[in-house]
MDTraj code that builds the backbone (N, CA, C; nanometers):
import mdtraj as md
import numpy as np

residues = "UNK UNK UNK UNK UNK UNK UNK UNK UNK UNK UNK UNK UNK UNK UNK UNK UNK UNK UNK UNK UNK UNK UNK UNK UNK UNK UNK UNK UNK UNK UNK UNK UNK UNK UNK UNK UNK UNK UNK UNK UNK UNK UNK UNK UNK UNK UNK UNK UNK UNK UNK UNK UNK UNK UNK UNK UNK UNK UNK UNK UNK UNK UNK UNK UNK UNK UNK UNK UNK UNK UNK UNK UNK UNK UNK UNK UNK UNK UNK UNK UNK UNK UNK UNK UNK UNK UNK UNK UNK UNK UNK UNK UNK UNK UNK UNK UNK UNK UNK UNK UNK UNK UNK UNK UNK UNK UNK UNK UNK UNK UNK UNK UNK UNK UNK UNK UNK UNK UNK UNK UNK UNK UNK UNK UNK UNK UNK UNK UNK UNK UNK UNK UNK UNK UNK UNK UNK UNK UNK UNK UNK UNK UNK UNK UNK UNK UNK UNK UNK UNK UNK UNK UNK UNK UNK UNK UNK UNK UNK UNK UNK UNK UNK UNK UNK UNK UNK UNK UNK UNK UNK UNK UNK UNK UNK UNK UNK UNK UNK UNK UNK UNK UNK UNK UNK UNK UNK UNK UNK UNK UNK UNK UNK UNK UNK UNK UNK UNK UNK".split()
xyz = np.array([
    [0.0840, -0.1183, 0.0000],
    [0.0000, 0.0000, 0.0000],
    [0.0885, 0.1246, 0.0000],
    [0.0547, 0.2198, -0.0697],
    [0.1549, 0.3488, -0.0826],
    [0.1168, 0.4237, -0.0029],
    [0.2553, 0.5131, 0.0499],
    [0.1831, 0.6087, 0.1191],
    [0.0541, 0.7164, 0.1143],
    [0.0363, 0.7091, 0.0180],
    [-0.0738, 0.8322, -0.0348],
    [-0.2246, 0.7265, 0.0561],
    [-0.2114, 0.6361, 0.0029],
    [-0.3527, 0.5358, -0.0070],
    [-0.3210, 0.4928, 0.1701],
    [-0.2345, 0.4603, 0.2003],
    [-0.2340, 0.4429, 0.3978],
    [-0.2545, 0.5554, 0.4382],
    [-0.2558, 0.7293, 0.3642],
    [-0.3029, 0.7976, 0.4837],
    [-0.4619, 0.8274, 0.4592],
    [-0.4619, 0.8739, 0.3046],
    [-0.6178, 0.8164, 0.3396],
    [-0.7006, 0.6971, 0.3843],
    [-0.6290, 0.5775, 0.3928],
    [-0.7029, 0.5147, 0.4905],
    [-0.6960, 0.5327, 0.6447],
    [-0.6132, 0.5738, 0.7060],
    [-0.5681, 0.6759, 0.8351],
    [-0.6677, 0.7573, 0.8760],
    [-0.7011, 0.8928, 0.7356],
    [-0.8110, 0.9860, 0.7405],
    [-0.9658, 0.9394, 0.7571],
    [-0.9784, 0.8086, 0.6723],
    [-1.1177, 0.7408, 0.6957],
    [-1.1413, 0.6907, 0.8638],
    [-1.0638, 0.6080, 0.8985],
    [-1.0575, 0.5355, 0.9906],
    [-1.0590, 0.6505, 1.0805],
    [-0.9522, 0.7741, 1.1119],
    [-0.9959, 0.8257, 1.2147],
    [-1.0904, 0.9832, 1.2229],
    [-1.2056, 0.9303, 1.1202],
    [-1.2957, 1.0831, 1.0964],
    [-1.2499, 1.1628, 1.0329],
    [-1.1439, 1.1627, 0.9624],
    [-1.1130, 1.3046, 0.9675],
    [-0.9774, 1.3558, 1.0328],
    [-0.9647, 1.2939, 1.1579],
    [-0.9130, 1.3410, 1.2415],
    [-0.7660, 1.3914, 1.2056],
    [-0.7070, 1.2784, 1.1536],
    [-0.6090, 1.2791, 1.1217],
    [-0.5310, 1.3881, 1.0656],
    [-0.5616, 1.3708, 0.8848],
    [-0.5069, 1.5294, 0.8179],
    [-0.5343, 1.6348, 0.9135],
    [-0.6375, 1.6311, 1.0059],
    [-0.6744, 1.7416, 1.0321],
    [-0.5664, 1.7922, 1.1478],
    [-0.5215, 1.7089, 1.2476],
    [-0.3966, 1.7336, 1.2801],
    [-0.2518, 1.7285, 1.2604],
    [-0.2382, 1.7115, 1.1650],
    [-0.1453, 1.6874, 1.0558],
    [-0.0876, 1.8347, 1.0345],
    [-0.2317, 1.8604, 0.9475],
    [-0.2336, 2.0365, 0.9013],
    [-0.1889, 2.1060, 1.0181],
    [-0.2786, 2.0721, 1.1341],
    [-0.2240, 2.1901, 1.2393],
    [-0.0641, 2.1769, 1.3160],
    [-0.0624, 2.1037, 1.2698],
    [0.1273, 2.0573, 1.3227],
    [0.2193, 2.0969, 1.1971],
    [0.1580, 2.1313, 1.0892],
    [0.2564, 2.1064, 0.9816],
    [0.2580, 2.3072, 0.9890],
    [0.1386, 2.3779, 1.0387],
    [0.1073, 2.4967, 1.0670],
    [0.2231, 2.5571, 1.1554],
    [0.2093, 2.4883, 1.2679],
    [0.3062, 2.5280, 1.3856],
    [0.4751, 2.5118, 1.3309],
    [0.4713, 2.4446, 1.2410],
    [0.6511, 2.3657, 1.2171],
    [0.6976, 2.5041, 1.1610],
    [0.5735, 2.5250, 1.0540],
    [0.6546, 2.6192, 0.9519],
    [0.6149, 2.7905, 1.0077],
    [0.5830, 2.7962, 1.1344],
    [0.5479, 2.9545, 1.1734],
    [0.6981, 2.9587, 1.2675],
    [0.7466, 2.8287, 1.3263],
    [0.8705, 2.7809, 1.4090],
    [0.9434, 2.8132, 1.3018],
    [0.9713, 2.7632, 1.2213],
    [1.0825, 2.7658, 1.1031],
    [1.0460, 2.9442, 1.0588],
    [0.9755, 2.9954, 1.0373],
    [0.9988, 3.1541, 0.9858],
    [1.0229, 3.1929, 1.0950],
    [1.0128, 3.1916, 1.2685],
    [1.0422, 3.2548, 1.3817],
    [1.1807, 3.2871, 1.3559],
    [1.2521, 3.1375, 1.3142],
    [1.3679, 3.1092, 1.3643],
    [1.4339, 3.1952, 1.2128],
    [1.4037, 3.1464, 1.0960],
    [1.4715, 3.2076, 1.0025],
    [1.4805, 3.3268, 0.9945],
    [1.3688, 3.4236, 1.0643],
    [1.3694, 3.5973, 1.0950],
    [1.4525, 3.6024, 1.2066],
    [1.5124, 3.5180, 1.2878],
    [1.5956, 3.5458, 1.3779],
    [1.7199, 3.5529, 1.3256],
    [1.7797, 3.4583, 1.2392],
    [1.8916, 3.4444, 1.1823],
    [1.8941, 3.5739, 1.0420],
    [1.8123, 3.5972, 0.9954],
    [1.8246, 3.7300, 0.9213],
    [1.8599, 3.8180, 1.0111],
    [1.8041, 3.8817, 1.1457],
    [1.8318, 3.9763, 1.2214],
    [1.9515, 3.9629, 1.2312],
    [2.0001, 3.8821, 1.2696],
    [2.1364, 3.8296, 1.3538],
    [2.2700, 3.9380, 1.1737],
    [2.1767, 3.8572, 1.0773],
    [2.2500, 3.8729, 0.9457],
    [2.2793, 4.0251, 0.9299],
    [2.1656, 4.0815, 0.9251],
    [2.1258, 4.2551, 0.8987],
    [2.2531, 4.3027, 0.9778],
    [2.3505, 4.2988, 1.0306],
    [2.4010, 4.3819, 1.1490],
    [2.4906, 4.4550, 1.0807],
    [2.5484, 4.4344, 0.9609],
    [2.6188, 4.5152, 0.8538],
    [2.5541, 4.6835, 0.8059],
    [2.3921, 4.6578, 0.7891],
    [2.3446, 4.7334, 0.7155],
    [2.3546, 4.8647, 0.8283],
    [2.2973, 4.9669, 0.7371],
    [2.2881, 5.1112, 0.8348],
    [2.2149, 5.1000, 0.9484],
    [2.1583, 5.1466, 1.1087],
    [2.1294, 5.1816, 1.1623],
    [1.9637, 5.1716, 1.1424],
    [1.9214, 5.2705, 1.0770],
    [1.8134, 5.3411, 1.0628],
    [1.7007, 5.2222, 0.9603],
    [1.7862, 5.1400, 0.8698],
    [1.7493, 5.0301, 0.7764],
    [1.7281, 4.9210, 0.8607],
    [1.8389, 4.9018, 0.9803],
    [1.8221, 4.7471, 1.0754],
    [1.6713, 4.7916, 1.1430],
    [1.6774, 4.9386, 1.1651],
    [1.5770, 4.9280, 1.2795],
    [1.4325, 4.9162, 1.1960],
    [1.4270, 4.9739, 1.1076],
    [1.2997, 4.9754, 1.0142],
    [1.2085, 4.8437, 0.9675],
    [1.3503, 4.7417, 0.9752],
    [1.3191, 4.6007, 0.9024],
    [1.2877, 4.5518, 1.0238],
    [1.3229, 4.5568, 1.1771],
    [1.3483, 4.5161, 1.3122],
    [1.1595, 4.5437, 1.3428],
    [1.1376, 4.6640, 1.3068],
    [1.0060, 4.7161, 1.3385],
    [0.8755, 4.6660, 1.2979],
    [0.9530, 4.6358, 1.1257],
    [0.8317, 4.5386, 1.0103],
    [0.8356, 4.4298, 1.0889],
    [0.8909, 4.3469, 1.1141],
    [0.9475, 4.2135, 1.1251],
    [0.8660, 4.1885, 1.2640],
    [0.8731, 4.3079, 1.3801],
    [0.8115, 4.2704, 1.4888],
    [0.5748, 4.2757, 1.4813],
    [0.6156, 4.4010, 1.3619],
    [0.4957, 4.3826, 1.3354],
    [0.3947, 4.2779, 1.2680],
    [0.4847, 4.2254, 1.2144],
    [0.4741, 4.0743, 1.1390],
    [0.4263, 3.9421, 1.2531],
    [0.5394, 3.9694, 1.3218],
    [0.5144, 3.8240, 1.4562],
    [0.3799, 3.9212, 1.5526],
    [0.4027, 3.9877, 1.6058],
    [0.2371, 4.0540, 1.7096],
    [0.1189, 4.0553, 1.6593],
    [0.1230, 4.0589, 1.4868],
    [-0.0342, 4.0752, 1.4738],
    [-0.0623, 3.9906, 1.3557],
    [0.0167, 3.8490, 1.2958],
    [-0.0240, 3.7725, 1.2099],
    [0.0133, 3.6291, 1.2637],
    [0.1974, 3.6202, 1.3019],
    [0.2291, 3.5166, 1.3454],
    [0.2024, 3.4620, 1.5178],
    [0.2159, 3.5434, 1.5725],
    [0.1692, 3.5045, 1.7410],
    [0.0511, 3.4610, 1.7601],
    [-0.0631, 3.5861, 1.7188],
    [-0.1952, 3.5184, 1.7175],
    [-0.2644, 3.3898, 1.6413],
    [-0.1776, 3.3579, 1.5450],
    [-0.2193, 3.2245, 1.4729],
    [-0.1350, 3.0917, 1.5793],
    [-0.0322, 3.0921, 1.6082],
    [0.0155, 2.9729, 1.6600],
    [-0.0611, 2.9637, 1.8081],
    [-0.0624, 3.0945, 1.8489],
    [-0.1388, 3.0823, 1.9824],
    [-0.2918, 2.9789, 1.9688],
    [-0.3320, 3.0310, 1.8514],
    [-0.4768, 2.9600, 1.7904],
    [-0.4521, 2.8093, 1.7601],
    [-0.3366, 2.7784, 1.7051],
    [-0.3241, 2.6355, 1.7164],
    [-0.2505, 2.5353, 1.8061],
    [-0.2213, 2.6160, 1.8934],
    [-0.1965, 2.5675, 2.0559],
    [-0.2737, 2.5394, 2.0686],
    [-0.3997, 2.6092, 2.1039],
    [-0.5112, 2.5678, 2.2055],
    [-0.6304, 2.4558, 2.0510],
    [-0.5724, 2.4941, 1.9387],
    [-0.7393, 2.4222, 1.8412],
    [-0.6383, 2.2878, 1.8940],
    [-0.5362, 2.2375, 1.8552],
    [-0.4668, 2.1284, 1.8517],
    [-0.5327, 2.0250, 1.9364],
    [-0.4622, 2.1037, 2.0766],
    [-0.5307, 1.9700, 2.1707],
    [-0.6790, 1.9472, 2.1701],
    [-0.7644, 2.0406, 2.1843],
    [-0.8732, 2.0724, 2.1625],
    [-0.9023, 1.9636, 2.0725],
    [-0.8862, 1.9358, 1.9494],
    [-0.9411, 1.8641, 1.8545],
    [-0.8560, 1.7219, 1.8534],
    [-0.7404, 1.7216, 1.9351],
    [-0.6825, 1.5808, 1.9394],
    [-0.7701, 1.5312, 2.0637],
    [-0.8064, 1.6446, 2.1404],
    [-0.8916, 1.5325, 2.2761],
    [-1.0174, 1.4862, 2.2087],
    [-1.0796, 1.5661, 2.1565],
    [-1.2493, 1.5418, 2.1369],
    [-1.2470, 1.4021, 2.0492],
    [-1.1422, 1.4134, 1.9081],
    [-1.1480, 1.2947, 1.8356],
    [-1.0859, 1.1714, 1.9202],
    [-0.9901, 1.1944, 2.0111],
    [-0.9775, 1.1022, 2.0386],
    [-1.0015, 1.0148, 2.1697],
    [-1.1186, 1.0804, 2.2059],
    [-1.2444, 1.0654, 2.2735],
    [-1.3561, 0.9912, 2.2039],
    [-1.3749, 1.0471, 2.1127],
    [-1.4709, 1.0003, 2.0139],
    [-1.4323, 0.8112, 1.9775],
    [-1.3013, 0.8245, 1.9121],
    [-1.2374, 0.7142, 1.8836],
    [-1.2424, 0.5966, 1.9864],
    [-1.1837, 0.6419, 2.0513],
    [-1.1805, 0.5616, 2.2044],
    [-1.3000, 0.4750, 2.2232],
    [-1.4011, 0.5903, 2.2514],
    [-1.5321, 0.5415, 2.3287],
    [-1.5975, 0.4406, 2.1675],
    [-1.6154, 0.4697, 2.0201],
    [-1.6189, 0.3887, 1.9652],
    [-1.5716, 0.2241, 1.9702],
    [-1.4303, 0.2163, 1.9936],
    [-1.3339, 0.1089, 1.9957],
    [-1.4056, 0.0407, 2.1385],
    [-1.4029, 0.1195, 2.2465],
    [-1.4311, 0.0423, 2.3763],
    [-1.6106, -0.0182, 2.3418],
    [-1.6754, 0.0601, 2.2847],
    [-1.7598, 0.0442, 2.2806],
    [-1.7718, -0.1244, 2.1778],
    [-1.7417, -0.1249, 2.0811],
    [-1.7298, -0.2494, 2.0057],
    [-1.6727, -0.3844, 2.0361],
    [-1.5810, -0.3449, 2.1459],
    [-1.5319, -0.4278, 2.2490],
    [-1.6030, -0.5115, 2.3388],
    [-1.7081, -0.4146, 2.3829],
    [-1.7684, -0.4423, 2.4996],
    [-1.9076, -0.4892, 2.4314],
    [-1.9380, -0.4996, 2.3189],
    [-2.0400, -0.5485, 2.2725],
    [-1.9861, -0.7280, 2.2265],
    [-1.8910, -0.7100, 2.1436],
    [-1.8306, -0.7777, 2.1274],
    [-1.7995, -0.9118, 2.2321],
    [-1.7579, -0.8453, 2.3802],
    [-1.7523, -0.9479, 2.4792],
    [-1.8747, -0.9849, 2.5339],
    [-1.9740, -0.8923, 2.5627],
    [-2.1140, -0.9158, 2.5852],
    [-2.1863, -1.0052, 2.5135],
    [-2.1851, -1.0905, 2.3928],
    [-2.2439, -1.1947, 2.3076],
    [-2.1836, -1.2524, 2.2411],
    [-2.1924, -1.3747, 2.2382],
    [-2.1839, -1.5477, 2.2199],
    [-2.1395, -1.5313, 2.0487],
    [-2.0180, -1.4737, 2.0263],
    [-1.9867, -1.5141, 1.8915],
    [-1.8651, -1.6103, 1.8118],
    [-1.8711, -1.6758, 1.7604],
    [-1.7167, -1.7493, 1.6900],
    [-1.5919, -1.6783, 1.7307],
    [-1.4761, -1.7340, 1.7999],
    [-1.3790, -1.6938, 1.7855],
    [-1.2902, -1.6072, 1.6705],
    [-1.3097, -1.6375, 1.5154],
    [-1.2726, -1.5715, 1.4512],
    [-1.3381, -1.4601, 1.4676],
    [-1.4514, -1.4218, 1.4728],
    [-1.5478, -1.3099, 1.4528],
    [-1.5119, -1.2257, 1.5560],
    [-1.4892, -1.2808, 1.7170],
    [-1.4369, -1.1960, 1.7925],
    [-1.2873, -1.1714, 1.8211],
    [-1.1801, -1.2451, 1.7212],
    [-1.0639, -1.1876, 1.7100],
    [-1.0832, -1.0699, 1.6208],
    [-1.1614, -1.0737, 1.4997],
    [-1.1627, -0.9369, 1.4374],
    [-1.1995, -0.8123, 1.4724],
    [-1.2893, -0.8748, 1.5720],
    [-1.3903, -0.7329, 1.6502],
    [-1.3194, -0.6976, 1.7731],
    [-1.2209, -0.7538, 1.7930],
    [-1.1409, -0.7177, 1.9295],
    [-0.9899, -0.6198, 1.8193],
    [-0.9608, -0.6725, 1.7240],
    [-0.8533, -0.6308, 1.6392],
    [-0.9014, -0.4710, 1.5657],
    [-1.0380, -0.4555, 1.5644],
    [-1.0458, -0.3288, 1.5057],
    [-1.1066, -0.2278, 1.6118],
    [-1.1295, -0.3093, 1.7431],
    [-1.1501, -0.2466, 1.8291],
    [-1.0382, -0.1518, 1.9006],
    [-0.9243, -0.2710, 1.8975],
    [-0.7780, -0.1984, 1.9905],
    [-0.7391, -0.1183, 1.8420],
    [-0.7516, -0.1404, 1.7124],
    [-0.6754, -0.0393, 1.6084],
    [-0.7542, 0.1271, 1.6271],
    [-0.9024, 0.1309, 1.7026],
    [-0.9178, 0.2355, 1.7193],
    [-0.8942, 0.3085, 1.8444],
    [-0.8826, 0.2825, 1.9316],
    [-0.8397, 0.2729, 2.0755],
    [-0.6716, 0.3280, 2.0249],
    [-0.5883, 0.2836, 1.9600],
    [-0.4560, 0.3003, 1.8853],
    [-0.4873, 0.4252, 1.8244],
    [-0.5484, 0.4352, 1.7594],
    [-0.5871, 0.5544, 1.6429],
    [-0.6188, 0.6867, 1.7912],
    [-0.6959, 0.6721, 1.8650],
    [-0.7340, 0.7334, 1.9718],
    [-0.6153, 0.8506, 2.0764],
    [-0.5935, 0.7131, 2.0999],
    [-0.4034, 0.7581, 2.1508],
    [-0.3252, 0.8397, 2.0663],
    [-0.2534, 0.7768, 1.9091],
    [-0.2268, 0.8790, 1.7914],
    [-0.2664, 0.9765, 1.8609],
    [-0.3930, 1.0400, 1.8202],
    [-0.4796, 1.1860, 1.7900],
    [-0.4440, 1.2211, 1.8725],
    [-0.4651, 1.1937, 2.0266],
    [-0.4137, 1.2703, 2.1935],
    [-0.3057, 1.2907, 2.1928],
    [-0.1845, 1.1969, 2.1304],
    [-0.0600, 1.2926, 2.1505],
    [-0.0172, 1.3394, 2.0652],
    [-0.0922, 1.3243, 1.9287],
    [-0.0328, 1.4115, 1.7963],
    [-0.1253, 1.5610, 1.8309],
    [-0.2805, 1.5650, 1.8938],
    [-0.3259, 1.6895, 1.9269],
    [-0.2096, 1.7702, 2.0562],
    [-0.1232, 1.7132, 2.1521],
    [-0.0615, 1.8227, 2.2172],
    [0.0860, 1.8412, 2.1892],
    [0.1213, 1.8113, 2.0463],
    [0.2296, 1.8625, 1.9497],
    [0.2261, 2.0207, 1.9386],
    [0.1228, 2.0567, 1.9016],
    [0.1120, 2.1874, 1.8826],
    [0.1138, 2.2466, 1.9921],
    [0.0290, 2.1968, 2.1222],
    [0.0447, 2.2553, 2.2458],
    [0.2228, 2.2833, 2.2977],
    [0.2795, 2.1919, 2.3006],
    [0.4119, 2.1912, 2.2916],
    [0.5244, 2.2923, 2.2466],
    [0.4724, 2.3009, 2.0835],
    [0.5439, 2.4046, 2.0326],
    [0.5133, 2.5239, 2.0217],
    [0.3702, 2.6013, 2.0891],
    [0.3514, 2.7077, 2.0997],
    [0.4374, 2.7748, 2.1886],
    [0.4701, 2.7435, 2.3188],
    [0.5491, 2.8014, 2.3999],
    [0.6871, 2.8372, 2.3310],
    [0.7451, 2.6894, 2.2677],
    [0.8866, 2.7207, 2.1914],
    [0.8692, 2.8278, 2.0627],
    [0.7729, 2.8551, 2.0325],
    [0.7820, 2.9419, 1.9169],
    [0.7913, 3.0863, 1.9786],
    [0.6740, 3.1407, 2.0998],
    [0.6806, 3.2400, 2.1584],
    [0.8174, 3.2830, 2.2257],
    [0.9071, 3.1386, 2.2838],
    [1.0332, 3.1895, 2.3458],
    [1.1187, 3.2519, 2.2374],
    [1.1648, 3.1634, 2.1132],
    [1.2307, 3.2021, 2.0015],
    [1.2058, 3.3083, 1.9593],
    [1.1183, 3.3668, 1.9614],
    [1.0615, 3.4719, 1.9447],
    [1.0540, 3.6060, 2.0006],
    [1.1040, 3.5700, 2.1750],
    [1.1761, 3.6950, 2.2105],
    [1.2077, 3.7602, 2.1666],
    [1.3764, 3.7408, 2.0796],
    [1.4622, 3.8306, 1.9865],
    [1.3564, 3.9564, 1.9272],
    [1.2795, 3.9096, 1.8526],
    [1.1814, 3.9761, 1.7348],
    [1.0906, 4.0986, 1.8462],
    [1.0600, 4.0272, 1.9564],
    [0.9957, 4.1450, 2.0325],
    [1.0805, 4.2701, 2.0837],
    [1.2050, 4.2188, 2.1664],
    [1.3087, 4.3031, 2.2171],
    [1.3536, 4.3984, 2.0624],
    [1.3833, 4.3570, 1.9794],
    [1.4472, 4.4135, 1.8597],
    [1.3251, 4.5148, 1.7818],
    [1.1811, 4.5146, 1.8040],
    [1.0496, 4.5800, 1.7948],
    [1.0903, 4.6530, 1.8606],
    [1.0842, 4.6398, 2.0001],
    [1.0763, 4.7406, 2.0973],
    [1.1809, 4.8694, 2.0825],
    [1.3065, 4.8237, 2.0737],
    [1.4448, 4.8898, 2.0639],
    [1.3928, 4.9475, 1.9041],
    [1.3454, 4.9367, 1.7892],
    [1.3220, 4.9902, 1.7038],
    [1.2381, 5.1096, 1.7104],
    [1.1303, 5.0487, 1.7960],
    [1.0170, 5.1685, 1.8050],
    [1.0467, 5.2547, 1.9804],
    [1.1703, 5.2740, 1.9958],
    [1.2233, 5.3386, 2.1018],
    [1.1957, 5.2718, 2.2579],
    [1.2026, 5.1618, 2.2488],
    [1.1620, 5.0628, 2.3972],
    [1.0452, 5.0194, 2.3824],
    [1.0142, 5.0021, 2.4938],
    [0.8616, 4.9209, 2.5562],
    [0.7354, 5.0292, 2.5571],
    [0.6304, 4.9605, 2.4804],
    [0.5191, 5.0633, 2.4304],
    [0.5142, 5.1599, 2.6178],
    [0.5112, 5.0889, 2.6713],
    [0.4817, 5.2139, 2.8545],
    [0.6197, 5.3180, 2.8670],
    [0.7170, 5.2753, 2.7850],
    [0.8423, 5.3708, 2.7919],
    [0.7937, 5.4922, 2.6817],
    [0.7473, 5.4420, 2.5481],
    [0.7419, 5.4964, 2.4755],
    [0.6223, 5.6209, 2.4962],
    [0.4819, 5.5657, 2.5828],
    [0.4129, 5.6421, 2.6116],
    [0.4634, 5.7552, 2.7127],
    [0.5512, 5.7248, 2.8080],
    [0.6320, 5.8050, 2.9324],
    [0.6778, 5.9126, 2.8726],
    [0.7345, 5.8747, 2.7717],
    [0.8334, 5.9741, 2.6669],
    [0.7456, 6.0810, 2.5986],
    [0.6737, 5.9695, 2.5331],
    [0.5680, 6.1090, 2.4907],
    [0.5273, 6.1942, 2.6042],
    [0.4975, 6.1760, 2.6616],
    [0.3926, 6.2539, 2.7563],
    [0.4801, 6.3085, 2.8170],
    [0.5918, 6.2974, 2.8672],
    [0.6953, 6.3746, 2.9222],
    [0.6989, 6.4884, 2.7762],
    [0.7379, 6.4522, 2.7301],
    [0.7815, 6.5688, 2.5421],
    [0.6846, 6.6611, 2.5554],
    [0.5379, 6.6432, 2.5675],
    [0.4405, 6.6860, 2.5577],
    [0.4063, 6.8354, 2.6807],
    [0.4739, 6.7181, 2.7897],
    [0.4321, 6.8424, 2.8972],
    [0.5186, 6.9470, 2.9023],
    [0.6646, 6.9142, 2.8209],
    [0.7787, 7.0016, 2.8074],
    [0.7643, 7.0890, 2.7127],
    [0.6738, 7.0700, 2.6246],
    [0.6308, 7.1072, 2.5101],
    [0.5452, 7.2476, 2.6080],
    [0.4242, 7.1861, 2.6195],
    [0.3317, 7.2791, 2.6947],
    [0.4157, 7.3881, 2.8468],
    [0.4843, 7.3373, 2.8805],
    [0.5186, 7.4256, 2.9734],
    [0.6516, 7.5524, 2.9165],
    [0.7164, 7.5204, 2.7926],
    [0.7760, 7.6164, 2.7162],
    [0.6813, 7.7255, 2.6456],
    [0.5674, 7.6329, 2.5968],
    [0.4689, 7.7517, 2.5655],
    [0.4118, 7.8619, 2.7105],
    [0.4038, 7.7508, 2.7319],
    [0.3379, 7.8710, 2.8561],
    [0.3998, 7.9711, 2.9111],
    [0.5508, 7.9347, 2.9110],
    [0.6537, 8.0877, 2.9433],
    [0.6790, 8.1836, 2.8549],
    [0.6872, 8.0542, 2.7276],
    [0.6434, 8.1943, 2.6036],
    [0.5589, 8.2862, 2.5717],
    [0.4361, 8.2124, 2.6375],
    [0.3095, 8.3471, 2.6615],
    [0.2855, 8.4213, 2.8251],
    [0.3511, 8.3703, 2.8759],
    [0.4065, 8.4347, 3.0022],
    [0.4871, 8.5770, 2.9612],
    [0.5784, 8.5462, 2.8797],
    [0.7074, 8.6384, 2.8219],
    [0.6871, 8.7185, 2.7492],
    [0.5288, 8.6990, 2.6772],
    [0.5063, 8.7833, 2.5492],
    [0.3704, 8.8800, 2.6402],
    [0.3189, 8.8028, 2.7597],
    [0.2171, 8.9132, 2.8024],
    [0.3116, 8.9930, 2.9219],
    [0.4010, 8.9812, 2.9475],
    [0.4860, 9.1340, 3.0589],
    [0.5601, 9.2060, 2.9059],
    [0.6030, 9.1647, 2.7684],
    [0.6268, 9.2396, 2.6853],
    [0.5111, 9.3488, 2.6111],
    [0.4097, 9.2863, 2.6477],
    [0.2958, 9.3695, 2.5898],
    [0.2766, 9.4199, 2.6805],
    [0.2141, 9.4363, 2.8537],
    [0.2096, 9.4857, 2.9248],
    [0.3140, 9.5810, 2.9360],
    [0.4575, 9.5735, 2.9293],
    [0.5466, 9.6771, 2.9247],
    [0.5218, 9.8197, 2.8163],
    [0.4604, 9.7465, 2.7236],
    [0.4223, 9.8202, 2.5651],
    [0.3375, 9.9138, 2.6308],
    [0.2149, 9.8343, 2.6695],
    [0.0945, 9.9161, 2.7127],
    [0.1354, 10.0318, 2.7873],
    [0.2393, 10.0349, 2.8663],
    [0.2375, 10.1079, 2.9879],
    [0.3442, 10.2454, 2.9608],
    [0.4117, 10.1888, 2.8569],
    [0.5238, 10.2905, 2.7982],
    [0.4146, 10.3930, 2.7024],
    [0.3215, 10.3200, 2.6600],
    [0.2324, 10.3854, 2.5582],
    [0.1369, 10.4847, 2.6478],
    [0.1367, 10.4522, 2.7489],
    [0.0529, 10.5212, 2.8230],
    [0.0644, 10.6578, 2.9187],
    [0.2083, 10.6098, 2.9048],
    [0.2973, 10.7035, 2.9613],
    [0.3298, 10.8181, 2.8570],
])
top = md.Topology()
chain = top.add_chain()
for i, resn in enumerate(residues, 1):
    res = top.add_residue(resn, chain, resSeq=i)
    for name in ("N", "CA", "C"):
        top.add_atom(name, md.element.get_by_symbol(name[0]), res)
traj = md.Trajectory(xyz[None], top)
């Protein structure tokens, strides 16, 4: 049997289940593999100008916070999620055929087969539960690897968004309190005006 034709029989046998965690592991590998390959570009960039590292540092962080984080985070939690339920499902099928199986008076051959496709789903069951917390697994390792990309955001867009707000608002009030001496400075110059004029 070729591989193509054993995994669709894989996919029949377990609902679905299968490709379906397949996909979400094959999801997580390759968001791991661009974490890591944008890390090793960063690492690369260190030649270029200043102002170019930080720009690409900035894209790059905007890239992982609002396309790549929130998707692996999503298949952290769909993963197990859908490796427990199917293989729950599976399980209680298999036990279930089992237990019918031992419950009535049938030929030995008949109940070696029904005990044999009973434990192959019970097998299939197991699969799904620990192929569903693969992804659970590698969500954490993708978020750690991933540090770099946040720290190198941050340092692009002048630190940590609460530094960056400090700053502003410090600028701001420095801003406003220069004006205010400036119109401090310009009403005793007019008042001086007035008074010379009056004189």
């Amino acid at each position: 049997m070729g591989l193509f034709a054993r995994f669709w029989q894989y996919s029949i046998e377990t609902y679905g289940g299968a490709p379906l965690l397949l996909f979400i592991n094959l999801i997580q590998i390759a968001l791991l593999l661009w974490v890591v390959s944008e890390g090793f570009r960063a690492q690369s960039e260190r030649a270029i100008s200043p102002d170019a590292r930080r720009i690409r540092a900035a894209r790059r962080a905007e890239i992982w916070q609002k396309q790549v984080r929130p998707l692996a985070l999503t298949m952290m939690l769909l993963g197990p999620g859908l490796g427990l339920g199917m293989s729950t499902l599976l399980g209680a099928l298999g036990m279930g055929a089992l237990g019918e199986a031992m419950g009535i008076q049938v030929a030995a051959d008949t109940l070696a087969a029904t005990m044999a496709h009973a434990y192959r789903e019970i097998s299939y069951a197991y699969f799904l539960m620990v192929g569903g917390t693969f992804p659970m697994l590698l969500g954490p390792v993708i978020v750690l690897a991933a540090r770099r990309l946040d720290e190198d955001g941050n340092d692009a867009r002048g630190g940590e968004p609460e530094e960056v707000l400090l700053h502003t608002l410090r600028s701001l009030l420095a801003v406003t309190e220069a004006q205010a001496a400036r119109a401090q400075l310009d009403a005793a110059r007019t008042q001086a005006l007035l008074e010379r004029m009056a004189s």
